[in-house]
N, C-alpha and C positions, 0 to 999 in steps of 0.2 A: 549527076548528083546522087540519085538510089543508088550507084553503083558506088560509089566511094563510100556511102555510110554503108552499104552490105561489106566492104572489105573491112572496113573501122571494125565492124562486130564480130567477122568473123575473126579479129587478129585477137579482140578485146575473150574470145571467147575460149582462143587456142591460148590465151595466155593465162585466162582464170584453169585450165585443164593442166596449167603444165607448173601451176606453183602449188606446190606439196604441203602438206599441214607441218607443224612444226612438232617433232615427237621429243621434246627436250626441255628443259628447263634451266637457268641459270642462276644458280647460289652464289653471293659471294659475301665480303663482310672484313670484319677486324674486331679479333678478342685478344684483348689485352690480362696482363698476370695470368697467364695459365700454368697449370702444373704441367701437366702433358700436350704437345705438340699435335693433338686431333680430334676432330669432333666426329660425329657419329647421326648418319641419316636414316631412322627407321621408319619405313611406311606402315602408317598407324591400320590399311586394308590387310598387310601383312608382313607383319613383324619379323619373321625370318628375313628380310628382305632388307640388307640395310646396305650404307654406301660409308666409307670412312673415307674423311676428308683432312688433307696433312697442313697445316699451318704454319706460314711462313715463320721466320726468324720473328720479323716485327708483330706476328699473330693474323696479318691478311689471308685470306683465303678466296677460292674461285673455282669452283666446278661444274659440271655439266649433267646433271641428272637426267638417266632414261628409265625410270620406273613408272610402275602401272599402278601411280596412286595420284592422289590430289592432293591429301592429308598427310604431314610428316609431323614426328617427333625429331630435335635436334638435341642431343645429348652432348655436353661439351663437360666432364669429369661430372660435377653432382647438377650442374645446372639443367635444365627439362624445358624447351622453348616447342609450341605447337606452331605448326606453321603448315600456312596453305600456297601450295607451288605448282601448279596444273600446269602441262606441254604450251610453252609458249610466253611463259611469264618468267620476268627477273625480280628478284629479292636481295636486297642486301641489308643483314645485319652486324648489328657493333654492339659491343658491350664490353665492363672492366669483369672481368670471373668472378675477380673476389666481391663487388655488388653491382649483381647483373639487374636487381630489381628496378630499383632506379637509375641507370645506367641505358638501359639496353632501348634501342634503338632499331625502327623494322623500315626501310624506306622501297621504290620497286615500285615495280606495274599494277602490284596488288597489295600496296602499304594500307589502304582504307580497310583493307576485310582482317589484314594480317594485326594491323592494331589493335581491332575489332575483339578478335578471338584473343587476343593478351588483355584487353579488357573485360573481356565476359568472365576469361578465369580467375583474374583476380578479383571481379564481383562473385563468382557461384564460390569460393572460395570465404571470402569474408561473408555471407548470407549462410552459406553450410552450418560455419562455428564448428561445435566440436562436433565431428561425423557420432560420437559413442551419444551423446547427450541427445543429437537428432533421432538418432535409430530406438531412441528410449520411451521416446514420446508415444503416449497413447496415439491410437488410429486418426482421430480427429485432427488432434494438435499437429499431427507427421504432414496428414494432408496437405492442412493450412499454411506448413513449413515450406514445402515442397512446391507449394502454388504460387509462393510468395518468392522465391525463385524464376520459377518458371514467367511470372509477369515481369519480374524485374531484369530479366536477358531479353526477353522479347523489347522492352522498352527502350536499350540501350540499342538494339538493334533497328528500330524504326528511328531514335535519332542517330545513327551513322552515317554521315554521307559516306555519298564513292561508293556503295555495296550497289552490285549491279543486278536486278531484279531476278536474272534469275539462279546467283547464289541467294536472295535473300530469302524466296523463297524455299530454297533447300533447307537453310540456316533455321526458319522457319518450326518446318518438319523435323527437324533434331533436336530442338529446343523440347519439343514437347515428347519425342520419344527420350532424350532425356530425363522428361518428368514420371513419362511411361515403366523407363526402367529402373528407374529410384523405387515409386512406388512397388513395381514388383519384386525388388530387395528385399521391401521389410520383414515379411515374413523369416528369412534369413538370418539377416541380420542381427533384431529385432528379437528373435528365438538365442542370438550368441551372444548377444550382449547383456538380456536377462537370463540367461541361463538358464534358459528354458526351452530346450532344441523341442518339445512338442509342440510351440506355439503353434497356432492357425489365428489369420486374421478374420474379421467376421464376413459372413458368408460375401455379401455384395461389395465387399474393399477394392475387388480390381476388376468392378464394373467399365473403367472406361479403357481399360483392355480389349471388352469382348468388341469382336468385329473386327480387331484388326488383322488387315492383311499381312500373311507371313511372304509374300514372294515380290514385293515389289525391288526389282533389282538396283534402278538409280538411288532408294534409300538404303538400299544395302553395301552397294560401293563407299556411299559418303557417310554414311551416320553408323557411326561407332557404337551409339545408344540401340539403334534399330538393330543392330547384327548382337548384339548381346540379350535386345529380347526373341528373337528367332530362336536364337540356340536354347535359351531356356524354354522356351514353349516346346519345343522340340522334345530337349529334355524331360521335362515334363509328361508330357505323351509316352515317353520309354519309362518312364518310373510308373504310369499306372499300367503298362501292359507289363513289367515286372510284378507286382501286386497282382494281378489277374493270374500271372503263370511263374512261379519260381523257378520252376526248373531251366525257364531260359535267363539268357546271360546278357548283364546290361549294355553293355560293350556290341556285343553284336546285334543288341534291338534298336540301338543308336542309330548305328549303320543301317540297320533295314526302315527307320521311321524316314533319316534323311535324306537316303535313297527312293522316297517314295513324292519328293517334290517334284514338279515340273519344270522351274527355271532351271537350265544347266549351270550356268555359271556359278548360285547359290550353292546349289549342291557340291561344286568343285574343291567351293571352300569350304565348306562345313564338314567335306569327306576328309581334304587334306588337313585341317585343324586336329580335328580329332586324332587322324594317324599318326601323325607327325610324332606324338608320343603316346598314344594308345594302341600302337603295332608294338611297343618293345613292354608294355604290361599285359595284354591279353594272355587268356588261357587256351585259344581256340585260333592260334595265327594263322594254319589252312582259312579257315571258315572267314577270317575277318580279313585276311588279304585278298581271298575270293571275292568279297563284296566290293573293297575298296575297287579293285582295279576293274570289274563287272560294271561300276558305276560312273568311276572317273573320268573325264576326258581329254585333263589336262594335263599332258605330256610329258612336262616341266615336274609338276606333283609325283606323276606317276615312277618316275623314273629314277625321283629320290625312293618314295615309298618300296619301289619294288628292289633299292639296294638297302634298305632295310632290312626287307622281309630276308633275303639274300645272307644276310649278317647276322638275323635271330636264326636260321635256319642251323647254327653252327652251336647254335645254345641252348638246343634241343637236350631232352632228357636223355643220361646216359653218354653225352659229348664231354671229352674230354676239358675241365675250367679252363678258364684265360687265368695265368699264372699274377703273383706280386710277387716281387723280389725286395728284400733287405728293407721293410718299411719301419720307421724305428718303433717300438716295443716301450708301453710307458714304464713298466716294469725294468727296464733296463736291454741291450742288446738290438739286435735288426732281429725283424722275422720274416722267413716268406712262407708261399703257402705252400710249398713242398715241405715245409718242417713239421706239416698238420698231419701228412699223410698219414692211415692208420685209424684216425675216428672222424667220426662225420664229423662234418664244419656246417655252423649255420652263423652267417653273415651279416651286419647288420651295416648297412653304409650307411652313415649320416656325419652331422655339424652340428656343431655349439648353436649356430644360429638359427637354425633351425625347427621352430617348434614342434610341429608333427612327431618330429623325432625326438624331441623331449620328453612329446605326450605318449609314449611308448615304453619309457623305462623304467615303470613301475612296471610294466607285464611282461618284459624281459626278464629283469628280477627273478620275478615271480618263475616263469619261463625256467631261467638258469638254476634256480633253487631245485624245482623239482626232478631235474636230471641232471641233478649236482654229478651223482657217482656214475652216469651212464656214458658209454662212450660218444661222447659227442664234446665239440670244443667251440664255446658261444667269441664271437670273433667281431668284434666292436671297429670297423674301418675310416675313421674321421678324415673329409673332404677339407675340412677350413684348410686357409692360405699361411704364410709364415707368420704373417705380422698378428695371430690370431691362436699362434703357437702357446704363451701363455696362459690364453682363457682356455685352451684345451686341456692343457693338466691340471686348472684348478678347478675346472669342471668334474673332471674323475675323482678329486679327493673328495669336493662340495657333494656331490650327488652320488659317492660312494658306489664307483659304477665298479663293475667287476666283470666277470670273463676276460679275456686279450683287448685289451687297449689298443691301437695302433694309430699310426699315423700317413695318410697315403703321399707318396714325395711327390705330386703336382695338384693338387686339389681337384677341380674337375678335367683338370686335362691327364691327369691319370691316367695311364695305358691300362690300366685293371677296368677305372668307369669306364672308356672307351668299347672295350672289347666286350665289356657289359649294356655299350651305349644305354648306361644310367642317365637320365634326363631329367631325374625328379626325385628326392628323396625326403622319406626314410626308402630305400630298398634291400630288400631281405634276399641273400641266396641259401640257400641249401646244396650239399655237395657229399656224397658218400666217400667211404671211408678209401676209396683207388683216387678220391681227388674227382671223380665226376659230377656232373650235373642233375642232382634229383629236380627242382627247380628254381629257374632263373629269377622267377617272381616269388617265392615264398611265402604265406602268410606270415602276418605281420604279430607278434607278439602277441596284441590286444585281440585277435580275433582266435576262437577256438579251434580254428581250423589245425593250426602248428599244432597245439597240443595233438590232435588226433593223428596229425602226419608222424609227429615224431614216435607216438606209441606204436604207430605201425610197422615201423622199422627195426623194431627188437630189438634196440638199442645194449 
């Protein structure tokens, strides 16, 4: 008899050894009226990361996710569905497109939590009201606003069945770094909506800050709120050792504060966020590709970042431009930028919709006015798409822009942005008068810098 239960256990033991964890997850669903044929799976840990899923004739769909998240964003044209799908669980949703509010439907192994989270948004959503009119509020009242929030998700949350204790307690910990990171917005905020960018709140405001821990990594994978206050504390930290030393560079103090944590993984992401688009704006890309891949160890990160660096290294000063060809001239005609050749070019790439770049063209103006007669030719590059074509030229006549108009024939997939791997705009280039590269990144109109660059050039 011992002998038969010792074989029962060892069979029972060789068989828990030989079944594998599940590394997948299963989507499926049915959307009905759509415009377009696909929806769209971004892991909310990182967003570069997404999965496009093609939808049948009748709108059904079925796929197989392998990503390293738990948390998704489902984007189906303008609709915005958060949903939680951890290795091993199925979800199926349904909804009509044209109203997915009262429509949409989340059923699956995990329908209790996924309800859950569609009900918490549209409570922290109607609680909000207007974000301008919250952020306006005195200190006390913001609190009281934000606390008042903060208790009313926890509540929905303690009456949800089906949430299994130990997401609820994660859900928990995000709730109130949610509260966490609202509160340390206002100042922000708070400064932009009164128009007041010196605000400071009062001294003890984000007392229930102090203490927290920056490396805990299971709130770092899951909570969205927790990883947006890291990087600000971070940030943080780089803005007074900025203030303590000007002469060094923000960019690369970044790099050195978040290279100075201990959890690797934390740091993985914090290093590849940043580079992902702060390698194609620096001034110091030796020094800051140095750090990146000195500190990285994520293979994956490393091996875009390092074909980055690879791709700025060609757009180095003195390198010959990435060319435009025939891009239409609002003035009338194509232009490309061989037809410049002869005076320096300064560049300015942006879009209608765009405000940064709107809030820049009074110091272009200003900019263009003062080296009216000098050789140089101020070169206005517009990304918007076709159907946006019209607000483009009534933009130039309304806002009485001046220098070269232009219009780039792909928007952002542009072979000019491309070969500029432009990621963010307004971005300003500079180019001497053989058509080369004085800089890729240029000061920006509003900052004094350009004035001094451009007098140095003897225009």
């Amino acid at each position: 008899m011992k002998k038969i239960c010792l074989l029962v256990a060892i069979v029972a033991m060789i068989s828990c050894q030989q079944e594998k964890p599940i590394n997948y997850a299963i989507i499926s669903g049915k959307i009905e009226n759509v415009k377009t044929k696909k929806l769209t799976l971004f892991s909310q840990y990182d967003t570069s990361k997404k999965v496009d899923i093609s939808l049948a004739e009748d709108g059904t769909f079925v796929d197989t996710l392998k990503m390293d998240s738990n948390f998704f964003v489902l984007r189906q044209d303008n609709n915005l569905i958060e949903l939680y799908a951890p290795n091993g669980s199925k979800s199926n949703i349904s909804y009509n497109a044209t109203k997915k509010d009262s429509t949409l439907q989340i059923t699956g192994s995990l329908s209790a939590i996924n309800n859950y989270l569609l009900a918490k948004g549209k409570l922290s959503k109607e609680l909000i009201g207007d974000q301008k009119e919250m952020f306006l509020k005195d200190e006390a009242a913001f609190k009281e606003h934000i606390l008042k929030i903060k208790t009313a998700e926890e509540d929905l949350l303690f009456k949800t069945d089906g949430i299994s204790e130990d997401f609820s307690n994660m859900e928990k910990n995000s709730i109130n770094y949610e509260y966490l990171a609202t509160l340390n917005n206002y100042k922000t905020y708070h400064g932009y909506y009164s128009k007041n960018r010196a605000f400071e709140p009062s001294e003890n405001f984000l007392d229930d800050l102090k203490g927290l821990v920056l490396e805990n990594e299971k709130d770092f994978l899951n909570s969205k709120f927790y990883r947006d206050i890291v990087s600000s504390k971070l940030r943080d930290k780089t803005s007074d050792l900025v203030k303590q030393d000007s002469t060094i560079s923000r960019d690369i103090t970044y790099l050195k504060v978040v290279s100075e944590l201990n959890n690797q993984k934390i740091k993985n992401k914090l290093l590849y966020d940043d580079a992902r688009y702060g390698i194609t704006y620096t001034d110091n890309l030796e020094e800051y590709y140095k750090l990146f891949s000195k500190n990285s160890t994520d293979e994956e990160n490393n091996t875009k970042i390092a074909a980055d660096y690879k791709k700025l290294k060609s757009l180095a000063k003195g390198s010959p431009s990435p060319k435009f060809t025939d891009y239409e001239n609002n003035a009338g005609g194509k232009m490309s930028l061989e037809d410049l050749k002869g005076s320096y070019v300064y560049i300015d790439v942006w879009a209608t919709w765009c405000g940064p770049c709107i809030a820049e063209i009074p110091s272009l103006k200003k900019v263009e006015k003062e080296f009216h007669n000098k050789n140089i030719k101020f070169v206005s590059v517009s990304i918007d798409t076709k159907d946006a074509y019209n607000k483009w030229k009534k933009m130039i006549v309304d806002r009485e822009l001046g220098g070269i108009q232009l219009l780039a024939e792909n928007a952002w997939k542009s072979q000019f942005v491309q070969d500029y791997m432009i990621k963010g705009i307004p971005r300003f280039i500079l180019l001497d008068a053989e058509g080369k590269i004085i800089s890729a990144n240029a000061p920006r109109p509003s900052n004094k810098k350009l004035v001094e660059t451009l007098n140095s050039l003897n225009l």
